[in-house]
C-alpha positions in Angstrom: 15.9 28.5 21.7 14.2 25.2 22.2 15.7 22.6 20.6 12.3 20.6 18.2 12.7 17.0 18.9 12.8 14.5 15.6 9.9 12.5 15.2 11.2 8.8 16.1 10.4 7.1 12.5 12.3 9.9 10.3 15.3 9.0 12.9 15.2 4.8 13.0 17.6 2.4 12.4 17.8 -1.1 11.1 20.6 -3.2 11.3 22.5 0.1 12.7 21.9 1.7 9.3 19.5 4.9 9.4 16.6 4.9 7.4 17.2 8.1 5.0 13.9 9.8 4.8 13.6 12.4 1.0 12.5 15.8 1.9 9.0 15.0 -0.1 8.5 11.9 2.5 9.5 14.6 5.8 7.0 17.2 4.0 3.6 14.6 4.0 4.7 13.5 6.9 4.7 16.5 8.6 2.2 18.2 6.5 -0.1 15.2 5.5 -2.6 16.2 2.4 -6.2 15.0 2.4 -5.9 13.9 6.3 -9.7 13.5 7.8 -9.8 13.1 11.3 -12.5 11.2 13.8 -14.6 14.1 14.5 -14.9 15.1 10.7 -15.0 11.6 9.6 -18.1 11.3 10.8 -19.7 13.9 8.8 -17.8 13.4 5.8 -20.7 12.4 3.0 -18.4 10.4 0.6 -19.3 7.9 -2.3 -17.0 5.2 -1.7 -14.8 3.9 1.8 -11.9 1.3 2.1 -10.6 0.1 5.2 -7.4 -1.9 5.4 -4.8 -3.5 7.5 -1.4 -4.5 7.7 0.1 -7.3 9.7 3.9 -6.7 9.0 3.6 -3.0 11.5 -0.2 -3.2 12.6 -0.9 -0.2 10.2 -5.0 0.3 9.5 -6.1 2.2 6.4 -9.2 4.2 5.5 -9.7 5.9 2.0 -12.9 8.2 1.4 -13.3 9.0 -2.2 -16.1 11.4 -3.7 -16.9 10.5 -7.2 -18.1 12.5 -10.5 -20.2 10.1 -11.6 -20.8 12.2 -15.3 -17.0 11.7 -16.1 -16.5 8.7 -13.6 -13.8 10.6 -12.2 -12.5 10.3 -8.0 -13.3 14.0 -7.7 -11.8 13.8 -3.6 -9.9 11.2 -1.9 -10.1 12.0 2.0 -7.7 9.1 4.3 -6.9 8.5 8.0 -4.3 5.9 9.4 -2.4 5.4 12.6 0.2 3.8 10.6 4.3 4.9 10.2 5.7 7.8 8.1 6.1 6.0 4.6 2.3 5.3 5.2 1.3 8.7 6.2 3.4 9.8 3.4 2.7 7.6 0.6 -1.4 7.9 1.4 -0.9 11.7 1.3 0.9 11.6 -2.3 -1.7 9.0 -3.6 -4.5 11.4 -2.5 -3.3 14.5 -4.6 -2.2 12.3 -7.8 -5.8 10.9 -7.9 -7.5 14.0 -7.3 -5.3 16.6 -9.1 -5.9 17.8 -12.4 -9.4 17.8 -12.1 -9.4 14.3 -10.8 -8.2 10.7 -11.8 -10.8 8.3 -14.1 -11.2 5.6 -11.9 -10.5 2.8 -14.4 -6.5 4.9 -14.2 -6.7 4.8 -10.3 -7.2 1.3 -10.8 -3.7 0.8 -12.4 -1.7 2.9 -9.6 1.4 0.9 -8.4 3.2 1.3 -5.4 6.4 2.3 -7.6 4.1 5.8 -8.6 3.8 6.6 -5.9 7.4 5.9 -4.1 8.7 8.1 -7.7 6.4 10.9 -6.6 8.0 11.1 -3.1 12.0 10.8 -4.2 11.9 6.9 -2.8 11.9 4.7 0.2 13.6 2.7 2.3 13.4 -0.6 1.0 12.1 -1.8 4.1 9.3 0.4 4.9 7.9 0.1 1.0 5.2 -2.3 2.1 3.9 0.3 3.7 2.9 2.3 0.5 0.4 -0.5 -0.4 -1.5 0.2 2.5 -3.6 3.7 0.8 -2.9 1.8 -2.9 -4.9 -1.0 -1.4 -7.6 1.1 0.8 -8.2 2.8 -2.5 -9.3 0.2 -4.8 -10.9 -1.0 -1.8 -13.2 2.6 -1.7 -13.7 2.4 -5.5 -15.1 -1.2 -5.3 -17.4 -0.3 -2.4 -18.3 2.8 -4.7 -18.8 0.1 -7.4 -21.5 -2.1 -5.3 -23.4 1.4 -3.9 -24.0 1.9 -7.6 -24.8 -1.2 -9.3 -21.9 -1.7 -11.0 -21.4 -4.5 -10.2 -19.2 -6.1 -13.3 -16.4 -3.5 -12.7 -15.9 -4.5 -9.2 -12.3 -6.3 -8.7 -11.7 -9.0 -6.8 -8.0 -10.1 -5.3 -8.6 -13.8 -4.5 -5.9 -15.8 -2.9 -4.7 -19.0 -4.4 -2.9 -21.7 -2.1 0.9 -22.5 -3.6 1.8 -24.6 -0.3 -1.1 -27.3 0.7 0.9 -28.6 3.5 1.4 -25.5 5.3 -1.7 -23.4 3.2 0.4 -20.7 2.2 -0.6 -19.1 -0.5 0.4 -16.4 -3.1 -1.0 -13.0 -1.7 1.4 -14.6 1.5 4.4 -14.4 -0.3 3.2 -10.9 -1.8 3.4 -9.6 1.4 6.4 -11.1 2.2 8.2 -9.6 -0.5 6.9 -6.3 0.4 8.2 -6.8 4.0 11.8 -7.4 3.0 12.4 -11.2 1.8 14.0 -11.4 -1.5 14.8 -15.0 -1.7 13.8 -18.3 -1.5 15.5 -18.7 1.3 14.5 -15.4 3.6 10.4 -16.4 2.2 10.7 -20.2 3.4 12.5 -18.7 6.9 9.5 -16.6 7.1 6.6 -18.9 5.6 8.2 -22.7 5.7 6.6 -22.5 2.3 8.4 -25.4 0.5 10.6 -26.6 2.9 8.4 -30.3 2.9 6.9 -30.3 0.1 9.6 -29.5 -2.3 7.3 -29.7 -5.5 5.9 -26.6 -5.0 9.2 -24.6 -5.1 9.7 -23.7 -8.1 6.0 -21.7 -8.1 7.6 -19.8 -5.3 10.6 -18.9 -7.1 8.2 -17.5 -10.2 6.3 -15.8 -7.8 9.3 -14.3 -5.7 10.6 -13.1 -9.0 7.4 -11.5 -10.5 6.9 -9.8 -6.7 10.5 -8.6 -7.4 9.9 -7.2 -10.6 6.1 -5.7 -9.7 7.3 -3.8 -7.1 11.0 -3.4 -7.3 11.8 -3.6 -11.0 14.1 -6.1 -10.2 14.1 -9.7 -10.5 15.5 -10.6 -7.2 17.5 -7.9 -4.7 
C-alpha cells in the first residue's frame, strides 16, 4: 500500500515544537468549502469582491459574496487564496457561518472576529492565528465594495491608520499586526517595530494598544 505523504504545514515545527492541527482545521484544509478557482472565477457573477494581503507569510485573499439585497443578507460567500492551512481553513469556516442558515445580515458579518471563527474550528496555533484575519478582512473588504456598487455609501467602513511613533511612523494597525504575528510584549513589538525605543513618550500608547490587541484577539491581556 502506498504510504499518502502529510501535507508540509499540518506537519511544521517552530522552535522544535509541532504545530498541533484540530481535526476541523485537517478537514477544510483538505476539503476547503466555498473554494472558487481561476477558471470559475472568472465567470462567477457576484455582488461584492475583497482582495487582501498579508506581509507576515505573503498570503493574498479574495472573498466573492452574492447578496439578497430584500433581506440585506450575504446569500454566497465564494474565496480563493494561495495562503497556509489556518488560512485555507479559517476562510473555509468563515464562508459556511456567513452563508448558512439562510445566510448572515451583513451588518452581523460585520462584527465577525477572528476568535469565531478559531472556536468553530477547535483552535489554532497561536502563531499561525494571524492568518485567520486574512478571509475576516477580505470579507468586510467584499461587503464594502458591495456597499459603493449600490450607493450606500454611509454604511461603508473605513480602517484608517493612526501614527503612534512619529520618529519611526509606526502606527497602530502596525502593532495590530504585530500582535497577530506573535509579539506579546513591549519588548518582542519594539524588537520588531523600534516603536518607542527613541522616543520614549509614546510608550505607554503602545502598551494600551498591545494590551487591547491582547484582549481583541486573544482574550487575554498580555500572553
Amino acid at each position: 500500500m502506498r504510504k499518502i505523504k502529510t501535507h508540509a504545514d499540518i506537519k511544521a515545527k517552530v522552535d522544535s515544537q509541532k504545530w498541533f492541527y484540530s481535526n476541523t482545521v485537517k478537514d477544510h484544509f483538505f476539503k476547503p468549502r466555498n473554494f472558487l478557482d481561476g477558471t470559475k472565477a472568472e465567470k462567477y457573477k457576484y455582488d461584492g469582491l475583497g482582495l487582501v494581503g498579508s506581509p507576515a507569510c505573503g498570503d493574498m485573499m479574495k472573498v466573492w459574496i452574492k447578496v439578497d439585497k430584500k433581506k440585506d443578507k450575504i446569500k454566497e460567500m465564494k474565496w480563493a487564496t494561495f495562503g497556509c492551512a489556518s488560512a485555507i481553513a479559517s476562510t473555509s469556516m468563515l464562508s459556511l457561518i456567513v452563508s448558512e442558515n439562510g445566510g448572515m445580515k451583513i451588518d452581523k458579518a460585520l462584527k465577525i472576529k477572528p476568535q469565531d471563527i478559531t472556536e468553530r474550528l477547535k483552535g489554532l496555533p497561536t502563531r499561525k492565528f494571524h492568518c485567520s484575519v486574512l478571509g475576516d478582512k477580505a470579507l468586510r473588504g467584499a461587503i464594502n465594495d458591495y456597499f459603493r456598487k449600490t450607493n450606500q455609501n454611509t454604511r461603508i467602513v473605513l480602517e484608517g491608520a493612526r501614527v503612534i511613533d512619529k520618529e519611526t511612523n509606526v502606527t497602530d494597525k502596525d502593532i495590530e499586526e504585530a500582535v497577530l504575528e506573535g509579539a506579546y510584549t513591549l519588548q518582542e513589538i519594539q524588537e520588531k517595530l523600534k516603536v518607542g525605543v527613541s522616543n520614549k513618550s509614546c510608550v505607554p500608547e503602545v502598551e494600551q494598544l498591545i494590551k487591547f490587541y491582547n484582549e481583541k484577539y486573544f482574550g487575554n491581556p498580555s500572553q
